[in-house]
Biotite code that builds the C-alpha atoms (Angstrom):
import biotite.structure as struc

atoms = struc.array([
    struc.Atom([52.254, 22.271, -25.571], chain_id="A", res_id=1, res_name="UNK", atom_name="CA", element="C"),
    struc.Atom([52.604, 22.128, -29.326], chain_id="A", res_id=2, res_name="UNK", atom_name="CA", element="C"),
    struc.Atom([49.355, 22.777, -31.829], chain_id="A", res_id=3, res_name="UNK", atom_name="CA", element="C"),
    struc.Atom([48.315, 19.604, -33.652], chain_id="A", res_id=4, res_name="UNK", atom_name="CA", element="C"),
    struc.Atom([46.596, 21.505, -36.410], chain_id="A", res_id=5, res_name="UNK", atom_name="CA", element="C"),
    struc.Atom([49.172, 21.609, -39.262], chain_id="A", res_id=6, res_name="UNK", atom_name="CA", element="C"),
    struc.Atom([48.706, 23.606, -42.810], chain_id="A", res_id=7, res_name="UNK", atom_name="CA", element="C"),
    struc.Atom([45.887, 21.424, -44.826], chain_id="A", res_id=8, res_name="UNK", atom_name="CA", element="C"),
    struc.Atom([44.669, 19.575, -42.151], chain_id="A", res_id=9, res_name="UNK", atom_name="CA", element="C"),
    struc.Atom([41.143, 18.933, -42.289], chain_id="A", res_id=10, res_name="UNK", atom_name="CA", element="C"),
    struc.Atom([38.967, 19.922, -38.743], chain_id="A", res_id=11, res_name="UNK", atom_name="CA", element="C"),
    struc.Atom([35.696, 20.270, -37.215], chain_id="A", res_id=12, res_name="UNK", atom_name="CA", element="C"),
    struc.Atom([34.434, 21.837, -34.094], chain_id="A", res_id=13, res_name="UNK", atom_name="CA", element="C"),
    struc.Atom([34.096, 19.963, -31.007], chain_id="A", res_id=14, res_name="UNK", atom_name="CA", element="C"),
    struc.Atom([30.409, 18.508, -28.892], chain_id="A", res_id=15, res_name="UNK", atom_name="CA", element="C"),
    struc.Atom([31.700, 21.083, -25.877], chain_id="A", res_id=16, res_name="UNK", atom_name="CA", element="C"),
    struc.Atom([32.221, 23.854, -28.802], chain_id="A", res_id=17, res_name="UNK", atom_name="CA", element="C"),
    struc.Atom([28.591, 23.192, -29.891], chain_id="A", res_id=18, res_name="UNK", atom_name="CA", element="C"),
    struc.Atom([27.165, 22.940, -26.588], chain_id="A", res_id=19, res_name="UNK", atom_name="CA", element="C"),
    struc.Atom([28.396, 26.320, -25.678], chain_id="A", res_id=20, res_name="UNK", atom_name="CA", element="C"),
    struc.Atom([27.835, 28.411, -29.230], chain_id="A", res_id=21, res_name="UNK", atom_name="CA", element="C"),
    struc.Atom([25.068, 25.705, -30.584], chain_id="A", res_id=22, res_name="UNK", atom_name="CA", element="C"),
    struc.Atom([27.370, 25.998, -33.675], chain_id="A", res_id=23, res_name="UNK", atom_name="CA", element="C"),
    struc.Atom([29.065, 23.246, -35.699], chain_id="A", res_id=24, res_name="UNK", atom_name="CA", element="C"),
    struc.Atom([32.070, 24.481, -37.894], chain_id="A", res_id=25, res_name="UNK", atom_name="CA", element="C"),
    struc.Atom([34.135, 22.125, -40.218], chain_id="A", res_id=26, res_name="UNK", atom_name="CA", element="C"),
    struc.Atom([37.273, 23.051, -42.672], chain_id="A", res_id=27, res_name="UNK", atom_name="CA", element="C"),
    struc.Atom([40.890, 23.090, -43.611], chain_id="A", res_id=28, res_name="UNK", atom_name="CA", element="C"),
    struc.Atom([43.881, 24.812, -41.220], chain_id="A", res_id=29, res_name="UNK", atom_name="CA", element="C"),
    struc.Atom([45.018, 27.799, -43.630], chain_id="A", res_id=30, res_name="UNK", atom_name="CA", element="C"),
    struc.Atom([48.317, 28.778, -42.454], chain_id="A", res_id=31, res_name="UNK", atom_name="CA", element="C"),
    struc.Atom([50.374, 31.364, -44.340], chain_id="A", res_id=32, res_name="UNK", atom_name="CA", element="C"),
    struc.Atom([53.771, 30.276, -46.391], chain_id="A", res_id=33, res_name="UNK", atom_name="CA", element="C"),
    struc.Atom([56.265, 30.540, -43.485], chain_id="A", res_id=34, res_name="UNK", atom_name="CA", element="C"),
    struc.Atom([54.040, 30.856, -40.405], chain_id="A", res_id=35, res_name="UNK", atom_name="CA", element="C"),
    struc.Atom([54.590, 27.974, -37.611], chain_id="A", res_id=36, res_name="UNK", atom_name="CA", element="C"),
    struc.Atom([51.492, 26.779, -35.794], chain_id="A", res_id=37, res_name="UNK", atom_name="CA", element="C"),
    struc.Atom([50.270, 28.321, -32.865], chain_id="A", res_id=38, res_name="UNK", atom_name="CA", element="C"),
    struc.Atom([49.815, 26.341, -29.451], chain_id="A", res_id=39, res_name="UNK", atom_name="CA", element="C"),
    struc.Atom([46.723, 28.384, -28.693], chain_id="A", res_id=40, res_name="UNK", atom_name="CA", element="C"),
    struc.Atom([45.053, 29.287, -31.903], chain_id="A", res_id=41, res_name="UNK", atom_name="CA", element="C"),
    struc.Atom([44.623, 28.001, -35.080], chain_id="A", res_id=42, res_name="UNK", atom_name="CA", element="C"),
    struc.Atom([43.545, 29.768, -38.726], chain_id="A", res_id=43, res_name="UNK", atom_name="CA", element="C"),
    struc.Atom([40.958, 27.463, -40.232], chain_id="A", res_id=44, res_name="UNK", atom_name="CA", element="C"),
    struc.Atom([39.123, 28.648, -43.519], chain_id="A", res_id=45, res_name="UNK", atom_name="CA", element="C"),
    struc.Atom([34.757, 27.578, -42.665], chain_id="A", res_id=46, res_name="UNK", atom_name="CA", element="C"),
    struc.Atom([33.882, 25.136, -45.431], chain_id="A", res_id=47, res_name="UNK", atom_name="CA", element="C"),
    struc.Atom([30.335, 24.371, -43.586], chain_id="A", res_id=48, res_name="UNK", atom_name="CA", element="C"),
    struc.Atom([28.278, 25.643, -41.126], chain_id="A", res_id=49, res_name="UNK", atom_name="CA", element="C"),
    struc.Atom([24.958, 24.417, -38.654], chain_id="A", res_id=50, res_name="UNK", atom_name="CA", element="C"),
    struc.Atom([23.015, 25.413, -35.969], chain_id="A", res_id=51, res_name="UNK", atom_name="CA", element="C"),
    struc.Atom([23.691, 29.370, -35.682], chain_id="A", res_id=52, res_name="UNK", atom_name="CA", element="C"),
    struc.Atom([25.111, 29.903, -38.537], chain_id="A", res_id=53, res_name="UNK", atom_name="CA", element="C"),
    struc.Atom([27.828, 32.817, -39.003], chain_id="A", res_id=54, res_name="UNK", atom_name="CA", element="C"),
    struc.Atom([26.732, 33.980, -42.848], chain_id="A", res_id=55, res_name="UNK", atom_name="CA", element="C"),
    struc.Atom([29.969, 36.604, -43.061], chain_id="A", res_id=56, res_name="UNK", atom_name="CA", element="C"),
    struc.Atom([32.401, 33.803, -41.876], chain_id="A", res_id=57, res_name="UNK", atom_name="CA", element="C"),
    struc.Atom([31.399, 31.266, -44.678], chain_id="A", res_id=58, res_name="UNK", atom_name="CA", element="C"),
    struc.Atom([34.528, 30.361, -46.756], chain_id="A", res_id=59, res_name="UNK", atom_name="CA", element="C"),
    struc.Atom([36.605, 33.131, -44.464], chain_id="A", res_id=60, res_name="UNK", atom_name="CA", element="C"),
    struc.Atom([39.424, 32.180, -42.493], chain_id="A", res_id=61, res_name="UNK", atom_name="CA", element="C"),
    struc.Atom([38.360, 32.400, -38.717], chain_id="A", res_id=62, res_name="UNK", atom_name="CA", element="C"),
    struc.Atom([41.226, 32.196, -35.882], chain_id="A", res_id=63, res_name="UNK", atom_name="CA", element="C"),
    struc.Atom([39.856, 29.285, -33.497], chain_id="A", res_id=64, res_name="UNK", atom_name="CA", element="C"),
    struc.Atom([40.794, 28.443, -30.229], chain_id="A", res_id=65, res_name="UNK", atom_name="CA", element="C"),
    struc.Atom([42.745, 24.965, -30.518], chain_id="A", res_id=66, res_name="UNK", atom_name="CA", element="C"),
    struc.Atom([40.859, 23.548, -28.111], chain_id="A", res_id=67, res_name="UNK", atom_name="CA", element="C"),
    struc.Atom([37.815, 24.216, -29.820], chain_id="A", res_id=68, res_name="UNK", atom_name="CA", element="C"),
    struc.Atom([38.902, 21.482, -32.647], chain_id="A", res_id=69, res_name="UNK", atom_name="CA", element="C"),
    struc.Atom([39.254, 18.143, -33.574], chain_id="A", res_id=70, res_name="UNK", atom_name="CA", element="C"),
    struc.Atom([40.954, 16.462, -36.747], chain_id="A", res_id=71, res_name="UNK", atom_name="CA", element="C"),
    struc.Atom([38.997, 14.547, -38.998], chain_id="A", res_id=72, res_name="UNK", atom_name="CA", element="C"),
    struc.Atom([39.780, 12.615, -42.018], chain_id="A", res_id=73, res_name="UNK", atom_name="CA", element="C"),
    struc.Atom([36.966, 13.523, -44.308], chain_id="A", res_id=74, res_name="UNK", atom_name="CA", element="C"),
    struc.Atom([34.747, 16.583, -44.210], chain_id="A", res_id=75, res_name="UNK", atom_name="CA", element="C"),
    struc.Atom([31.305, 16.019, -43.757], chain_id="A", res_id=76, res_name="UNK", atom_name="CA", element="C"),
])
């Protein structure tokens, strides 16, 4: 199973992801110079936040689950 989610890619949580955490995340996959994507998990730097919002993780890069994320073609 190979990761979608390449370096620069622009992403945003999932519905099932906000059912379950009553969170919506958007951003850009951050992957360090040389690192190969990851089947499982994916490095994504949080551009914007609703619902519960996570203040420290605001413009961090947060590991997500994969699963957890869709691609999108323009942030919101």
């Amino acid at each position: 199973m190979g990761n979608p989610f390449l370096n620069g890619m622009k992403v945003k949580t999932t519905e099932e992801y906000y059912k379950q955490n009553k969170r919506r995340v958007s951003g850009v996959v951050v992957l360090p110079k040389g690192v190969t994507p990851h089947p499982i998990a994916t490095p994504v730097r949080w551009l914007k936040q609703e619902g519960n919002i996570i203040k420290e993780q605001q413009d961090q890069v947060v590991i997500m689950v994969a699963e957890d994320l869709e691609k999108v073609n323009k942030l919101p």
